[in-house]
PLY file of the C-alpha trace (Angstrom):
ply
format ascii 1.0
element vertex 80
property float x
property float y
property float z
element edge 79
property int vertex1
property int vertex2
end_header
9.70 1.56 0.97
11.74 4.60 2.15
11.63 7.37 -0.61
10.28 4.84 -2.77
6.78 5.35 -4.73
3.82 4.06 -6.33
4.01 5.01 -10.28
1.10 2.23 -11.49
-1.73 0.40 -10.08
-4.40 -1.61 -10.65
-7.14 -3.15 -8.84
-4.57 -6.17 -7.77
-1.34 -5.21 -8.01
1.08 -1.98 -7.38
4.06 -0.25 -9.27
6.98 1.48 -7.34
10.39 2.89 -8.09
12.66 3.37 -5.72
14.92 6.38 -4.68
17.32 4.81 -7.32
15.46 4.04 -10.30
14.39 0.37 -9.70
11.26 -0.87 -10.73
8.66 -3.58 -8.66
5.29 -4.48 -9.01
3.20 -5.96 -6.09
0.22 -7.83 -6.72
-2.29 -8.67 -4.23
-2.28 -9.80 -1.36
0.81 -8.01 0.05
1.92 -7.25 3.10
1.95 -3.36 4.76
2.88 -2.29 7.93
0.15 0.43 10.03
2.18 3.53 10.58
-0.50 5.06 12.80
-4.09 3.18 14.67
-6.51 3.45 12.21
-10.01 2.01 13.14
-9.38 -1.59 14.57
-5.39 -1.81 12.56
-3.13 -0.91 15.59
-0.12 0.59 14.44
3.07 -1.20 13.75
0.86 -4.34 12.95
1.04 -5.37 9.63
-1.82 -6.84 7.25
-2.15 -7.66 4.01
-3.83 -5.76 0.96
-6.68 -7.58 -0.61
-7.61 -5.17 -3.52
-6.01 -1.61 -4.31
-8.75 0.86 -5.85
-8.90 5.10 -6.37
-11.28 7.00 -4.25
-13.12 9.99 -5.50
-10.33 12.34 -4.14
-7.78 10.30 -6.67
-6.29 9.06 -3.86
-5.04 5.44 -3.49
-7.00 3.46 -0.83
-6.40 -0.30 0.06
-8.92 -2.83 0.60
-8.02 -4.06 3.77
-10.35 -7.08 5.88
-13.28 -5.95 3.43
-12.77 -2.12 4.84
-10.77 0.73 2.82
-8.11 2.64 4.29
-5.89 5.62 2.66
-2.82 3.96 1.30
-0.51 6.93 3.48
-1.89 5.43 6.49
1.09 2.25 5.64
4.56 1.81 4.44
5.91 -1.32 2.43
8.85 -2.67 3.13
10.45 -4.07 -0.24
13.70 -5.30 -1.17
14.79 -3.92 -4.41
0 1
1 2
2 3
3 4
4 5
5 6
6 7
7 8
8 9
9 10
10 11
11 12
12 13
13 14
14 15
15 16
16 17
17 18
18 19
19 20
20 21
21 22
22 23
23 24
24 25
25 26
26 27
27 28
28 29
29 30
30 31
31 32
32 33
33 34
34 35
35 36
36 37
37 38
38 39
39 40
40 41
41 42
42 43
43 44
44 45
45 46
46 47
47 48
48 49
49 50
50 51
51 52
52 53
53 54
54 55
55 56
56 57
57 58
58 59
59 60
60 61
61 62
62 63
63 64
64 65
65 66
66 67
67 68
68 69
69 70
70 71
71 72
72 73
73 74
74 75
75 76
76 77
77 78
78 79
Protein backbone atom coordinates (compact mmCIF):
# COMPACT_ATOMS: atom_id res chain seq x y z
CA UNK A 1 0.00 0.00 0.00
CA UNK A 2 2.85 2.36 -1.06
CA UNK A 3 1.57 6.05 -0.93
CA UNK A 4 -1.72 4.65 -0.63
CA UNK A 5 -4.19 5.64 2.42
CA UNK A 6 -6.95 4.94 4.64
CA UNK A 7 -9.92 7.58 3.84
CA UNK A 8 -12.93 5.38 5.77
CA UNK A 9 -13.26 2.83 8.38
CA UNK A 10 -15.33 1.05 10.38
CA UNK A 11 -15.16 -1.42 13.03
CA UNK A 12 -14.76 -4.32 10.16
CA UNK A 13 -13.67 -3.04 7.23
CA UNK A 14 -11.11 -0.21 5.74
CA UNK A 15 -11.20 2.48 2.88
CA UNK A 16 -8.00 3.42 0.86
CA UNK A 17 -7.11 5.35 -2.25
CA UNK A 18 -4.22 4.93 -3.83
CA UNK A 19 -1.45 7.35 -5.13
CA UNK A 20 -3.71 7.39 -8.30
CA UNK A 21 -7.13 7.88 -7.31
CA UNK A 22 -8.43 4.25 -6.94
CA UNK A 23 -10.70 3.30 -4.44
CA UNK A 24 -10.76 -0.30 -2.10
CA UNK A 25 -12.37 -1.27 0.85
CA UNK A 26 -11.04 -4.11 3.13
CA UNK A 27 -13.19 -5.79 5.45
CA UNK A 28 -12.08 -7.91 8.19
CA UNK A 29 -10.05 -10.20 8.52
CA UNK A 30 -7.23 -8.95 6.25
CA UNK A 31 -3.96 -9.55 5.99
CA UNK A 32 -0.91 -6.86 7.13
CA UNK A 33 2.53 -7.25 7.13
CA UNK A 34 4.72 -6.06 10.75
CA UNK A 35 7.04 -3.36 9.59
CA UNK A 36 8.84 -3.28 12.93
CA UNK A 37 8.68 -6.16 16.35
CA UNK A 38 5.98 -5.04 18.20
CA UNK A 39 5.22 -7.10 21.43
CA UNK A 40 5.15 -10.87 20.36
CA UNK A 41 4.43 -9.75 16.09
CA UNK A 42 8.06 -10.10 14.75
CA UNK A 43 8.53 -7.95 11.96
CA UNK A 44 8.09 -8.90 8.38
CA UNK A 45 5.48 -11.54 9.66
CA UNK A 46 2.23 -10.93 8.58
CA UNK A 47 -1.24 -11.44 10.50
CA UNK A 48 -4.48 -10.73 9.97
CA UNK A 49 -6.81 -7.83 11.35
CA UNK A 50 -9.72 -9.02 13.35
CA UNK A 51 -11.51 -5.66 14.15
CA UNK A 52 -10.28 -1.99 13.22
CA UNK A 53 -11.37 0.63 16.05
CA UNK A 54 -10.12 4.60 16.99
CA UNK A 55 -8.16 5.08 20.11
CA UNK A 56 -8.53 8.12 22.24
CA UNK A 57 -5.60 9.86 20.37
CA UNK A 58 -7.92 9.45 16.97
CA UNK A 59 -5.58 7.23 15.86
CA UNK A 60 -6.40 3.98 13.97
CA UNK A 61 -5.45 0.83 15.97
CA UNK A 62 -6.07 -2.85 14.79
CA UNK A 63 -7.35 -5.59 16.76
CA UNK A 64 -4.85 -8.02 16.29
CA UNK A 65 -4.92 -11.89 18.31
CA UNK A 66 -7.40 -10.06 20.84
CA UNK A 67 -4.45 -7.27 21.46
CA UNK A 68 -4.47 -3.62 19.75
CA UNK A 69 -1.66 -2.34 17.92
CA UNK A 70 -1.22 1.27 16.10
CA UNK A 71 -2.23 0.72 12.53
CA UNK A 72 1.52 2.59 11.41
CA UNK A 73 3.13 -0.24 13.03
CA UNK A 74 1.92 -2.37 9.33
CA UNK A 75 1.68 -1.86 5.68
CA UNK A 76 -0.98 -3.59 3.30
CA UNK A 77 -0.11 -4.81 0.35
CA UNK A 78 -3.15 -4.36 -2.17
CA UNK A 79 -3.55 -4.71 -5.73
CA UNK A 80 -5.49 -1.91 -7.15
Amino acid sequence: MKNSRIVYYDSFSIAVISSKSKLRRLYCPFMVKCISTINEIQENSSVYVDEVFKDPEELIVYKIGGNLYPYSSFRISINF
